[in-house]
C-alpha positions in Angstrom: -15.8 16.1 7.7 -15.7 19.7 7.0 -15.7 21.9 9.9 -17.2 25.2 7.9 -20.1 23.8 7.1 -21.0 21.6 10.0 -22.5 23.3 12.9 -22.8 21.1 16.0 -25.8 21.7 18.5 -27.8 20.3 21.0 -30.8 20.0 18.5 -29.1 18.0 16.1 -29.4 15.2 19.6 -32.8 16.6 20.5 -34.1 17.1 17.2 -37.7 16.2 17.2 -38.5 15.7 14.0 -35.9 13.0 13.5 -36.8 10.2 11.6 -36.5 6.9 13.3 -35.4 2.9 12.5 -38.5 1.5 12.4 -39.7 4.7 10.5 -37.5 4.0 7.6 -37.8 0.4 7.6 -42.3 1.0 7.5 -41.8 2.6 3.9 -39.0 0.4 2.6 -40.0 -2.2 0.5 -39.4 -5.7 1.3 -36.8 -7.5 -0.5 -34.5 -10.5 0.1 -30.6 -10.5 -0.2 -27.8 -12.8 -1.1 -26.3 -15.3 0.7 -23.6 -13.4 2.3 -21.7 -16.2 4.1 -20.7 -14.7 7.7 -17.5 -16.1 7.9 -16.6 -13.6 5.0 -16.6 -10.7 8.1 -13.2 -12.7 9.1 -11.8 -11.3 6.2 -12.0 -8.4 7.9 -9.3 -8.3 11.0 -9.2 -6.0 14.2 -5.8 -6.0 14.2 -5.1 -5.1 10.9 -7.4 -2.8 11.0 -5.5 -0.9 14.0 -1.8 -1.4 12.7 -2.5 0.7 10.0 -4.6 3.4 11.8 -1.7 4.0 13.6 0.1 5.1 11.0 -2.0 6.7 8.9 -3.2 9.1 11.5 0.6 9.3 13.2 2.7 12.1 13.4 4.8 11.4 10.6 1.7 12.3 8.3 1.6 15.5 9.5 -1.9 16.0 9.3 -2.5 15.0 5.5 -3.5 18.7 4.5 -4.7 18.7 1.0 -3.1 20.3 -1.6 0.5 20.1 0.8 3.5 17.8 0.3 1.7 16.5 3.4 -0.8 14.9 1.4 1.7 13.0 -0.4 2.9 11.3 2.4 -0.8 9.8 2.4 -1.7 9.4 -1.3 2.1 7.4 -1.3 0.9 5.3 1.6 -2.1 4.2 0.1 -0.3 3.6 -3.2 2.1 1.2 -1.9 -0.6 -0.8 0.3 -2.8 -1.4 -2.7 0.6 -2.4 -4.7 1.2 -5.1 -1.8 -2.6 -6.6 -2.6 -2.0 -6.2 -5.9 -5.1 -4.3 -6.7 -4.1 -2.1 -9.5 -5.1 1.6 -10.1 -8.3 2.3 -12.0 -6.2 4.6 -14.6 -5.6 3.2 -18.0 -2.2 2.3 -17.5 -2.6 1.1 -14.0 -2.5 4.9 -12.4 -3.5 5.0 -9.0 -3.2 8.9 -8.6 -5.8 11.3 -10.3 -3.8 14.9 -10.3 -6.2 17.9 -9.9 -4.2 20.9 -11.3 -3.2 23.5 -9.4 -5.6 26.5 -9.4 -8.5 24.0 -10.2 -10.2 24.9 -6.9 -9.7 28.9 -4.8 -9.4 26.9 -2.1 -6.3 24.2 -3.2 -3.9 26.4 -4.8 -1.1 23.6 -5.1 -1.7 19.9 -7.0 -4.2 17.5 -5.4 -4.5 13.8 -5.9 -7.3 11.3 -5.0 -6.2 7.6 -5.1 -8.5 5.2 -7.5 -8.0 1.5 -7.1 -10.3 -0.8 -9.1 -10.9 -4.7 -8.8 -12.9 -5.4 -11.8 -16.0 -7.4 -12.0 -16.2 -10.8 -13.5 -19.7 -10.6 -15.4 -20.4 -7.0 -16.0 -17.5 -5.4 -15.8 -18.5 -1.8 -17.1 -20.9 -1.8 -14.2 -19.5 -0.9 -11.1 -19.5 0.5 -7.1 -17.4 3.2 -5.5 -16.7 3.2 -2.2 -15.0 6.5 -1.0 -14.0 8.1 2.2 -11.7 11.5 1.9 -8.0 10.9 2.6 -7.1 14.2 3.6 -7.2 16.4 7.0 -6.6 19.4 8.1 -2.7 19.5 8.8 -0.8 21.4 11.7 -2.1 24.5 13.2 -0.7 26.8 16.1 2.3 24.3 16.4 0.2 21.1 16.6 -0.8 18.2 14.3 -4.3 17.3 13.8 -3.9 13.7 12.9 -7.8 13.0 12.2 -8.1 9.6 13.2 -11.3 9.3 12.9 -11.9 12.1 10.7 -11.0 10.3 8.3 -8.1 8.1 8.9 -11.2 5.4 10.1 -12.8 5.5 6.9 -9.7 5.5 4.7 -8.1 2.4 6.6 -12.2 1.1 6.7 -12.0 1.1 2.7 -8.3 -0.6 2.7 -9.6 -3.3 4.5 -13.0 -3.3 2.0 -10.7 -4.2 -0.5 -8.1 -6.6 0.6 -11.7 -8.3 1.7 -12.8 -8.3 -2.1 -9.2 -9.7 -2.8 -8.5 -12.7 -0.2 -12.2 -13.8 -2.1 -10.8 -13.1 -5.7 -8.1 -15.0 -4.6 -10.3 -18.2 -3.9 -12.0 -18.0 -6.6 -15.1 -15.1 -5.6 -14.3 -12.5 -8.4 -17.3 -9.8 -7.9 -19.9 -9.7 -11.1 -19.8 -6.2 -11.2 -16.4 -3.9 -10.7 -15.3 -1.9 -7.4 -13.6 1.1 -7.5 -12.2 2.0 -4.5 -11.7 6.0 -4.8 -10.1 8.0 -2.1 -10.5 11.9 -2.3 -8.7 14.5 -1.0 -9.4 18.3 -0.4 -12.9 17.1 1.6 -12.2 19.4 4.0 -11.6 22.6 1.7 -14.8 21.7 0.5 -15.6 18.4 -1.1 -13.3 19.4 -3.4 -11.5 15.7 -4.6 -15.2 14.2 -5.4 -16.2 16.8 -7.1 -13.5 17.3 -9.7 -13.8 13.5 -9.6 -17.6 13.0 -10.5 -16.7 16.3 -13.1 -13.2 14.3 -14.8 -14.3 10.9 -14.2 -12.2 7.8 -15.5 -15.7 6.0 -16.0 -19.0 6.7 -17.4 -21.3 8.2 -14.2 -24.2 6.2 -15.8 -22.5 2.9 -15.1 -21.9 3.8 -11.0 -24.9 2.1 -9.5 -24.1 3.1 -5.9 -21.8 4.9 -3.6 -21.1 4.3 -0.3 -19.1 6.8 1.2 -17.7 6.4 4.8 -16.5 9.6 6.6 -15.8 9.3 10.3 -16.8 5.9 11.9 -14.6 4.7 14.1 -15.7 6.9 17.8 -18.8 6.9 19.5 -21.0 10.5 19.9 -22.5 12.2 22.7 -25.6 10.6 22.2 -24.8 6.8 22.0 -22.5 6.4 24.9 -24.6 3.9 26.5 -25.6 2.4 23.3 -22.4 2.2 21.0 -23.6 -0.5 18.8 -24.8 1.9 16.0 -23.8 3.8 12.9 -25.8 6.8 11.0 -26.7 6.2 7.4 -28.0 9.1 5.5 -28.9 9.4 2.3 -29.6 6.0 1.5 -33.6 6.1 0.6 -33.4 9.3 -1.0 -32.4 7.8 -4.9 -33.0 4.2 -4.2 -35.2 2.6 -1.8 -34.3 -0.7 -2.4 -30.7 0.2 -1.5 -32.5 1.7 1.9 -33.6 -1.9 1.9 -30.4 -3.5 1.9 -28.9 -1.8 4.3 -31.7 -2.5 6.8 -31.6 -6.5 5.5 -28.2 -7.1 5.7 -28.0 -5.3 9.1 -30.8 -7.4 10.7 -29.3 -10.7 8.7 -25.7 -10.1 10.4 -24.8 -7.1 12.6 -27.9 -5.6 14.8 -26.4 -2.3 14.7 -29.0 0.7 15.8 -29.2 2.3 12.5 -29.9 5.8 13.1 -31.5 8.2 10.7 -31.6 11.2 12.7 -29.4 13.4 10.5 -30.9 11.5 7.6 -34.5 13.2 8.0 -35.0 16.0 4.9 -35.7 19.1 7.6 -32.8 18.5 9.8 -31.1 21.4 10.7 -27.2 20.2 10.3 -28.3 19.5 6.3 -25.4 16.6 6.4 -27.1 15.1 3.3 -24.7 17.6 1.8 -22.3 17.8 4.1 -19.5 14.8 2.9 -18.2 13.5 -0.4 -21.7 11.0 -1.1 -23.3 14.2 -2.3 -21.2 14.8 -5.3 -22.6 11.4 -6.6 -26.2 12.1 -5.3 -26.6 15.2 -7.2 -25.4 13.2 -10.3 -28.7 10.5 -9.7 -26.3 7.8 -8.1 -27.5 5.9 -5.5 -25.7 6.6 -1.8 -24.9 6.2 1.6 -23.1 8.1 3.7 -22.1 6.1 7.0 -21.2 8.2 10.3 -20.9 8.3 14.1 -21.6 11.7 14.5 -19.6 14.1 16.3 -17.7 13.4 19.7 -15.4 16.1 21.8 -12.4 15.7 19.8 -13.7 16.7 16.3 -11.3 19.2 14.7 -8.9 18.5 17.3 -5.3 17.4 17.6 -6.7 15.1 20.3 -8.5 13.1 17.8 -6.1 10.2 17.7 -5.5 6.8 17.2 -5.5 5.2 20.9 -9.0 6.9 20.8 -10.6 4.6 18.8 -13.1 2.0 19.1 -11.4 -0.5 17.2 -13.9 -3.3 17.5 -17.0 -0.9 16.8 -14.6 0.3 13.6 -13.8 -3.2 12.6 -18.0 -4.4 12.5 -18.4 -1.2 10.8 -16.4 -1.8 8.1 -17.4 -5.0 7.5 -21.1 -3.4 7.5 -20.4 -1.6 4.5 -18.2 -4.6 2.6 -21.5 -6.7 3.0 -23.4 -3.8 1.5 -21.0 -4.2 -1.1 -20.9 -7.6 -1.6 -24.2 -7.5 -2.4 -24.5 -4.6 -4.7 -21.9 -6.0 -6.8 -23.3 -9.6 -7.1 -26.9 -9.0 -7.0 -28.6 -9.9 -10.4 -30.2 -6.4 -11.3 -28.5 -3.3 -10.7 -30.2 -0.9 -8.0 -34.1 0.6 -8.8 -34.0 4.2 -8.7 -37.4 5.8 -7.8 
């Protein structure tokens, strides 16, 4: 998440205008889901999970600075991992890498690349979900590396897993009806810059995106939660579409029993995260979204946030959260109502 335009405070914990769970859920509309089987979440393995946190946020990535031959260690990782579950890029000749040119953004002189995977869908293929979490941090500084394991090595290694998921079910036979594109962006922290020159260059029509779920930063528990960590922040996702709102909440009370909080979520809060992380570049584009969350925790911006620091269990049902979001999305038989 981008430190420049996140200002953390006590009143973003005290906030008293917050909106709460049972809040949300009173205006959402009542809906039913699909039959997500639960022994689909074992598609979905702890250990993996871990493995390849450690090296994505490890020294030898050096950060993952945007724009730097840095990034490149990351954007080549990711390649090579979607290679092995052969998932092929989204370009049209298989490309994984979308190049923004250098000088495209002030604040990335050098070239950028976001990573686009795709599986496509078996019914209505043009339609389709992205799920996106940024792939870049914020490098070394003052002699130090800033691995940014949860910010947002978490969500990056959360949306691997998303998709070898949506694979191992190919695989048996459960193609998706509708496509998934799974879209990693870099330059988040100079801005939301990858999304934006995604969304603005994209390699499919915006009007065919019925959702995006965007996951920046859930693998640590905040301040507030410590003696609750079995939750996750959604924000954003009533603000298009309330049935999507709806999902979340169903699929939650079906399967997980996280505490969804909707603090940061509420229109008047003063952090303004609605705007804050890559989700927004679809919002503003009339795409349905959710950004998923901890919050902020002591090591935010720091070279201590590290691997051994997360809660891989927590990040593991997390991820798994957002596949079932998926899952349904991309099998249900109408695409998302907007309001």
């Amino acid at each position: 998440m981008n430190l420049k335009i996140l200002l953390l405070s006590f009143c973003s914990v005290i906030f008293s205008q917050c909106q709460s769970q049972n809040e949300v859920k009173n205006v959402l509309p009542k809906i039913e889901t699909l039959d997500f089987k639960p022994e689909y979440l074992e598609l979905i393995d702890s250990i993996e999970v871990k493995k390849e946190l450690y090296v994505y946020a490890g020294d030898e990535m050096k950060g993952r600075e945007a724009g730097t031959e840095n990034e490149a260690l990351a954007t080549d990782f990711l390649v090579e991992k979607y290679k092995d579950l052969e998932i092929k890029g989204a370009g049209e000749n298989g490309d994984y890498l979308q190049a923004i040119p250098k000088g495209t953004f002030r604040a990335m002189e050098e070239v950028g690349h976001n990573v686009i995977a795709k599986i496509e869908g078996s019914e209505k293929p043009d339609e389709y979900i992205v799920i996106s979490a940024h792939l870049d941090h914020v490098g070394e500084q003052y002699g130090e590396i800033f691995n940014g394991a949860d910010d947002n090595g978490s969500g990056t290694i959360a949306i691997l897993n998303i998709a070898k998921a949506f694979k191992k079910l190919e695989q048996k036979g459960f193609k998706p009806k509708r496509s998934l594109i799974f879209l990693h962006v870099t330059g988040e922290e100079k801005g939301l810059l990858g999304s934006k020159y995604y969304v603005e260059n994209s390699w499919f029509p915006l009007g065919n995106a019925v959702a995006n779920l965007n996951i920046d930063m859930i693998g640590r528990v905040d301040e507030k939660h410590q003696n609750q960590p079995n939750y996750l922040y959604l924000i954003g996702g009533t603000r298009l579409s309330k049935e999507l709102g709806s999902i979340a909440e169903k699929l939650n009370e079906n399967h997980f029993g996280l505490a969804l909080d909707y603090t940061y979520d509420a229109p008047d809060h003063p952090e303004r995260l609605y705007y804050r992380s890559d989700h927004y570049n679809f919002a503003k584009n009339n795409i349905p979204s959710i950004f998923f969350f901890n919050g902020i925790h002591e090591d935010y911006h720091k070279p201590t946030d590290t691997a051994d620091k997360i809660n891989y269990p927590l990040l593991t049902k997390r991820t798994q959260y957002v596949f079932a979001i998926a899952w349904e999305l991309a099998n249900r038989k109408e695409r998302l109502k907007l309001d």
